[in-house]
C-alpha positions as CSV (number, residue, x, y, z in Angstrom):
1,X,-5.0,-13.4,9.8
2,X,-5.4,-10.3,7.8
3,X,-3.9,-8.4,4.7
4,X,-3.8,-4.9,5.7
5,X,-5.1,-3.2,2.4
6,X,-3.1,-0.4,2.8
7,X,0.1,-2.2,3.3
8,X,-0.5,-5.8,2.0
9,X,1.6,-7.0,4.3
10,X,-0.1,-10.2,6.4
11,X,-1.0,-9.3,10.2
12,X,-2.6,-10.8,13.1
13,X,-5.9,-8.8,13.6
14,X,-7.8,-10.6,16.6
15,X,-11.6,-10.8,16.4
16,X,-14.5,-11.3,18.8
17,X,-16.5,-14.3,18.8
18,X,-20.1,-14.9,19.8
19,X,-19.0,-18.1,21.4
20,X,-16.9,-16.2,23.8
21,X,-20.1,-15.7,25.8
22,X,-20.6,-19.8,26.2
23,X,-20.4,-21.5,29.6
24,X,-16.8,-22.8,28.4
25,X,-15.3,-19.1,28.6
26,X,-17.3,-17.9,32.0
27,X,-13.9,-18.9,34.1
28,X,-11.8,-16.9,31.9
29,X,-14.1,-14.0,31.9
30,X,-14.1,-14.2,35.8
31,X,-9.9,-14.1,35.6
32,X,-9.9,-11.1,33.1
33,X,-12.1,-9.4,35.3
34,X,-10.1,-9.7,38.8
35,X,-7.1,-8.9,36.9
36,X,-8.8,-6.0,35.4
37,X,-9.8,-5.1,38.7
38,X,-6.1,-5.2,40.6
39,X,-5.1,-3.0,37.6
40,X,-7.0,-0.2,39.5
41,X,-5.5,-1.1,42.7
42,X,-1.8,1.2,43.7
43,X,0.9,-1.2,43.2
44,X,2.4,-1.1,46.6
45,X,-0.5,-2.3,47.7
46,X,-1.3,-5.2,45.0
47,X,1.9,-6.1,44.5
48,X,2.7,-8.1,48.2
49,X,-0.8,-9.6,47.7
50,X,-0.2,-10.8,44.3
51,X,3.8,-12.1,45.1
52,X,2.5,-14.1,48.1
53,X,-0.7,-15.8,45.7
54,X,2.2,-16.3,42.5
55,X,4.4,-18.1,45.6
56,X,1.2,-20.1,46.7
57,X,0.4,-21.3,43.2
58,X,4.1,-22.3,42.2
59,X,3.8,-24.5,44.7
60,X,1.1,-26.5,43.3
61,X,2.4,-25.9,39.9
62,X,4.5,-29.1,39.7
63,X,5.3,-29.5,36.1
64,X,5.9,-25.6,35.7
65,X,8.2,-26.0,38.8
66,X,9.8,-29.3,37.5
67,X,10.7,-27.3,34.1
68,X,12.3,-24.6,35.8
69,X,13.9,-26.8,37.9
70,X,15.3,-29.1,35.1
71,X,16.8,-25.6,33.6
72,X,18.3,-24.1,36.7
73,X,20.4,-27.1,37.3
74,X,21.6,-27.2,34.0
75,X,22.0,-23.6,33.1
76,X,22.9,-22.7,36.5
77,X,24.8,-25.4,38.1
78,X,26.8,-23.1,40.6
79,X,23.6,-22.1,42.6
80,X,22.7,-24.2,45.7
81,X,19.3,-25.9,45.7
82,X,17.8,-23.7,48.4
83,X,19.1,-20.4,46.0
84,X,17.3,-22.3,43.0
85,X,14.4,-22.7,44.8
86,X,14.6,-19.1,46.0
87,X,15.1,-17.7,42.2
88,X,11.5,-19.7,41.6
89,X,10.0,-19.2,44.1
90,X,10.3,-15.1,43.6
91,X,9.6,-15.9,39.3
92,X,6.2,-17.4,40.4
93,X,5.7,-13.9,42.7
94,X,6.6,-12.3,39.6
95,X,3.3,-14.1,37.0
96,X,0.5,-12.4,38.4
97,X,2.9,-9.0,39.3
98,X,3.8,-8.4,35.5
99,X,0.4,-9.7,34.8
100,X,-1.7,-7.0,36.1
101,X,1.2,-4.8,35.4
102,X,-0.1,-5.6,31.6
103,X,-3.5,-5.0,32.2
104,X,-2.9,-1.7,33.8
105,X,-1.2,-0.6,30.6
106,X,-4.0,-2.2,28.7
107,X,-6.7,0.2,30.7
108,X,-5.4,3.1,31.6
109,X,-3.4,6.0,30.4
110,X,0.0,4.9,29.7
111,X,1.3,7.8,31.4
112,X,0.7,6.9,34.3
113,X,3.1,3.6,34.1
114,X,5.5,5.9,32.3
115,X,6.2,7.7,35.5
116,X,7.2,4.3,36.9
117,X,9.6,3.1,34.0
118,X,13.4,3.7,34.5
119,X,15.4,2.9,30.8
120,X,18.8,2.3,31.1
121,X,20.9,2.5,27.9
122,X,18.3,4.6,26.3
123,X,20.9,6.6,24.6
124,X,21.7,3.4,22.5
125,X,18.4,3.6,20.8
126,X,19.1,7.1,19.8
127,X,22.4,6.7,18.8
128,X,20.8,3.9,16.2
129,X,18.3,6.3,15.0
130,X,20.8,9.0,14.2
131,X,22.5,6.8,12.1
132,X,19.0,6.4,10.5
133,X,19.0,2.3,10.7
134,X,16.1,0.4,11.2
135,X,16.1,-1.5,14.8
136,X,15.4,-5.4,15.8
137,X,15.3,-5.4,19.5
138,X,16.4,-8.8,21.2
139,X,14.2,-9.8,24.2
140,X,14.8,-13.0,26.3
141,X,11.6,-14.6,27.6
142,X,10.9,-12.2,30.8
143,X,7.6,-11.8,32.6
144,X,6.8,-8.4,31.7
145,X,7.9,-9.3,28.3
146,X,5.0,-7.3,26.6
147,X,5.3,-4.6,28.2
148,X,8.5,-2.2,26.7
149,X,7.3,-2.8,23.0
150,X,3.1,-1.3,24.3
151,X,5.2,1.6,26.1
152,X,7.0,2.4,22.5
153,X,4.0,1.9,20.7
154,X,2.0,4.5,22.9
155,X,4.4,7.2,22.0
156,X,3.8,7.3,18.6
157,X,6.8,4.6,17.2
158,X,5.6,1.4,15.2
159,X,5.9,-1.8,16.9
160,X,5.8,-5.3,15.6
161,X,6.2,-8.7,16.7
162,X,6.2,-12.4,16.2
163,X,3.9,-14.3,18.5
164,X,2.2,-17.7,18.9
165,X,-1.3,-18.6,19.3
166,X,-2.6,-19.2,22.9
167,X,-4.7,-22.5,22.7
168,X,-7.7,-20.6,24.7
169,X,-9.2,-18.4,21.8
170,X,-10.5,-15.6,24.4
171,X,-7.2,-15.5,26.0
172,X,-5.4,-15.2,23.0
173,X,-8.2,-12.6,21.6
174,X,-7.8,-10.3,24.9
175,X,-3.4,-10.7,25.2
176,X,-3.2,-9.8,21.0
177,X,-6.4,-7.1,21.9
178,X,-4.0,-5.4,24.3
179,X,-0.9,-5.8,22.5
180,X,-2.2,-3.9,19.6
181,X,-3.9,-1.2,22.1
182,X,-1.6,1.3,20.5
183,X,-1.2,0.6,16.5
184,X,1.2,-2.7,17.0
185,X,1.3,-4.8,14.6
186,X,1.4,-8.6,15.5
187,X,3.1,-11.3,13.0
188,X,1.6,-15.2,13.3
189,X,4.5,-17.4,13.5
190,X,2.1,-19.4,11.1
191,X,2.5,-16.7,8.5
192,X,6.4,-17.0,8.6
193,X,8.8,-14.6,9.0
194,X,8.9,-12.7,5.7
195,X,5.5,-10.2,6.7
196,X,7.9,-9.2,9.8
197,X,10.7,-8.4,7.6
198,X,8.2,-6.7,5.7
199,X,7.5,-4.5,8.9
200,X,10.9,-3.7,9.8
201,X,11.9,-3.0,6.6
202,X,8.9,-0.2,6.4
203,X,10.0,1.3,9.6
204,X,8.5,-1.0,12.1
205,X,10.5,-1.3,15.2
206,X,11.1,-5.3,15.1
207,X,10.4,-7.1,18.3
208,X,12.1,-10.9,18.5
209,X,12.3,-13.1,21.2
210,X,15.3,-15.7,20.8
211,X,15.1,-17.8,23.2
212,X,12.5,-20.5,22.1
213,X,13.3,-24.1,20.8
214,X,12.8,-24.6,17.4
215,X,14.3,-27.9,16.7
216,X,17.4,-29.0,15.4
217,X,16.8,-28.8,11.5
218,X,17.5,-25.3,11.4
219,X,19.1,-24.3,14.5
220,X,22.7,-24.5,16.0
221,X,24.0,-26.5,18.6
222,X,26.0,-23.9,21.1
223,X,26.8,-22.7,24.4
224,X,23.4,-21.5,26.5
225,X,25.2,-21.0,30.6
226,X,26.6,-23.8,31.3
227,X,25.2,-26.1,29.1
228,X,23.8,-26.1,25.5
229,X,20.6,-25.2,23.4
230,X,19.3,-25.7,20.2
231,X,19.2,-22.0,18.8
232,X,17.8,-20.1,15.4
233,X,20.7,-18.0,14.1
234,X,17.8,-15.8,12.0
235,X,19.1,-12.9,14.0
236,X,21.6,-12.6,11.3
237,X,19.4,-12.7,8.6
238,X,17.3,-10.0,8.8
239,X,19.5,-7.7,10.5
240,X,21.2,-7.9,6.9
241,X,17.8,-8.2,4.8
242,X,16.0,-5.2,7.0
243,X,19.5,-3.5,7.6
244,X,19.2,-3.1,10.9
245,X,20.8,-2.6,14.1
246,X,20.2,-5.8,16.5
247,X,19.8,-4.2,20.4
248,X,19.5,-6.7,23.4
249,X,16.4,-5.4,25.8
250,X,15.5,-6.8,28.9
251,X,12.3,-5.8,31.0
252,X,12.5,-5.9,35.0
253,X,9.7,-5.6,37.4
254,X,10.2,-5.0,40.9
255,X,7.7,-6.1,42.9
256,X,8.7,-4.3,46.1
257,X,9.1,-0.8,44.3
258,X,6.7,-1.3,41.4
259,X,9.3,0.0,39.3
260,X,10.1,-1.4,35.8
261,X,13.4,-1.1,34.9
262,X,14.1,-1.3,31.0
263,X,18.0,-2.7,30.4
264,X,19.5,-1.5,27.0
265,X,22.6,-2.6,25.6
266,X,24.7,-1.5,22.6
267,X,24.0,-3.5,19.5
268,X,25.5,-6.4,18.0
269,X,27.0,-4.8,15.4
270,X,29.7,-7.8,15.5
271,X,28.0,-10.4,14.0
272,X,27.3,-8.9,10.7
273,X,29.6,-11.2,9.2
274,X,29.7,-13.9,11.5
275,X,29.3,-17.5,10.9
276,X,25.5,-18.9,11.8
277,X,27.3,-20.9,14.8
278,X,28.6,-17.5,15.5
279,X,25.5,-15.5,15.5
280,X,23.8,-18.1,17.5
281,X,26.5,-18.0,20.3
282,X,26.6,-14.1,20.2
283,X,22.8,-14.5,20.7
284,X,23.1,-17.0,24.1
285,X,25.4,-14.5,25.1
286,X,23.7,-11.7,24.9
287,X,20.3,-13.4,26.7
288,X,22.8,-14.7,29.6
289,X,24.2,-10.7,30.6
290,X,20.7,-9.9,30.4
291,X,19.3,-12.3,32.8
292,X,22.2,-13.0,35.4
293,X,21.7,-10.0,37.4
294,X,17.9,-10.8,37.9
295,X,16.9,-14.4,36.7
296,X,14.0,-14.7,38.7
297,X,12.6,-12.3,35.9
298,X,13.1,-14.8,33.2
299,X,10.5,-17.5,32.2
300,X,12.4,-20.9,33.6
301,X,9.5,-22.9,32.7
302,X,9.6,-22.9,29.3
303,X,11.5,-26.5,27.9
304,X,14.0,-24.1,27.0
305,X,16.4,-27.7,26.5
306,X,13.7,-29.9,24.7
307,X,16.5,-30.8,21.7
308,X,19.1,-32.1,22.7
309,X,21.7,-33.9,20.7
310,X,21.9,-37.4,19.5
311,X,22.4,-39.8,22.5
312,X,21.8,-36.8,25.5
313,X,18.3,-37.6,27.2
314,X,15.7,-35.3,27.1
315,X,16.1,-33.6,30.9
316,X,12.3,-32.8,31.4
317,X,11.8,-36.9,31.2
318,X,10.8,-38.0,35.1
């Protein structure tokens, strides 16, 4: 971590380290550069080869698949087995698709994606910054994730986000290396959340993901599809502390197009006096509309259900 001296506001600057030469790192190096590699390669023609590798792998991935699994049945109940096996099946094609997607952002001229990017509900964006409020965008857990706030930030608009540390220090180095290609600004969840707030308040476009379990302590028990998930009302918070407009965004890739389709919708504007148990519904809400039409795109394996409350067993459990 590092106090930018211009600012002194705490930010994640990754460094290089000597060790990342050691034996330890050589697979990783090998990784980044095949990745690196397919970035080069026309996406009609990487994309089938990559899907059909993502399809292998989740095959072989069995507590990944379990996860998502676990989740589908309880979130989506309705869907036939063969249907949720279909929807993971094409999330797994999706990993390594969105993957070099990144990496092609990372090295080469932005651009060139941007001819490939369709926004839908950009008009909501600019509505917000006629009214001259500051913005918190709300992104559920997709693949491509990463990629809408590095598109903002290589026109020229400041970018900043909460993130947590990868436990491989080279991967972590090279995602936050990227992330930052373009003057984002990247807030350890270590650090709290005040040097975000700090960010947004200073005309940083605020990126939040809403969607991870943070225990029960501070969260709210509410309605996440058709059952129920521990959830951080802090939405609420700072869009009142940074005054700010709260806008749902959703990233999808399409592997058969290579298209990425950015999905907008109007802010939440409601829950600026809402209860927490409120906000934290409105938030569940908003993350289900995004990810209905296309929940392959959405990260299934996360233990998106790991609190439950007293009594309820904890679903991942074999």
């Amino acid at each position: 971590m590092e106090k930018n001296n211009k600012t002194n506001v705490v930010e994640f600057v990754p460094e290089f380290k000597r060790e990342f030469f050691l034996p330890r790192y050589w697979g990783v190096w090998c990784v980044i550069a095949l990745i690196t590699g397919a970035a080069f390669v026309p996406a009609r023609w990487r994309d089938p080869m990559l899907g059909a590798m993502g399809r292998l792998v989740g095959r072989f991935s069995k507590g990944a698949r379990h996860r998502a699994r676990v989740n589908l049945r309880y979130c989506l109940p309705e869907l036939t087995d063969d249907r949720r096996e279909a929807i993971i099946d094409d999330m797994f094609a999706l990993v390594p698709q969105s993957t070099v997607l990144l990496a092609e952002l990372a090295c080469r001229s932005p651009e060139r994606l941007q001819k490939k990017v369709i926004w839908h509900g950009r008009d909501v964006i600019e509505a917000v910054q006629a009214q001259q409020r500051n913005i918190i965008f709300l992104v559920p857990h997709g693949w491509a994730v990463d990629v809408p706030a590095i598109l903002m930030s290589s026109t020229g608009q400041k970018v900043s986000a909460m993130f947590h540390n990868q436990r491989n220090e080279l991967v972590d180095y090279m995602w936050n290396r990227v992330r930052r290609r373009f003057g984002g600004r990247m807030h350890a969840r270590n650090d709290g959340i005040k040097p975000f707030i700090f960010s947004i308040r200073h005309g940083y476009w605020g990126y939040y993901l809403p969607d991870q379990d943070h225990g029960a302590e501070h969260s709210e028990f509410v309605d996440f599809f058709a059952t129920y998930k521990a959830t951080l009302p802090a939405i609420g918070r700072m869009m009142k502390i940074c005054r700010a407009a709260v806008i749902p965004l959703f990233p999808v890739y399409n592997g058969k197009t290579g298209e990425l389709h950015i999905h907008i919708r109007p802010p939440m504007d409601d829950i600026a006096d809402a209860s927490d148990h409120d906000i934290a519904r409105r938030m569940n809400e908003e993350v289900e509309m995004l990810v209905r039409p296309n929940p392959e795109q959405y990260a299934w394996i996360l233990k998106l259900l790991k609190t439950r409350k007293p009594g309820d067993p904890d679903p991942y459990k074999r």
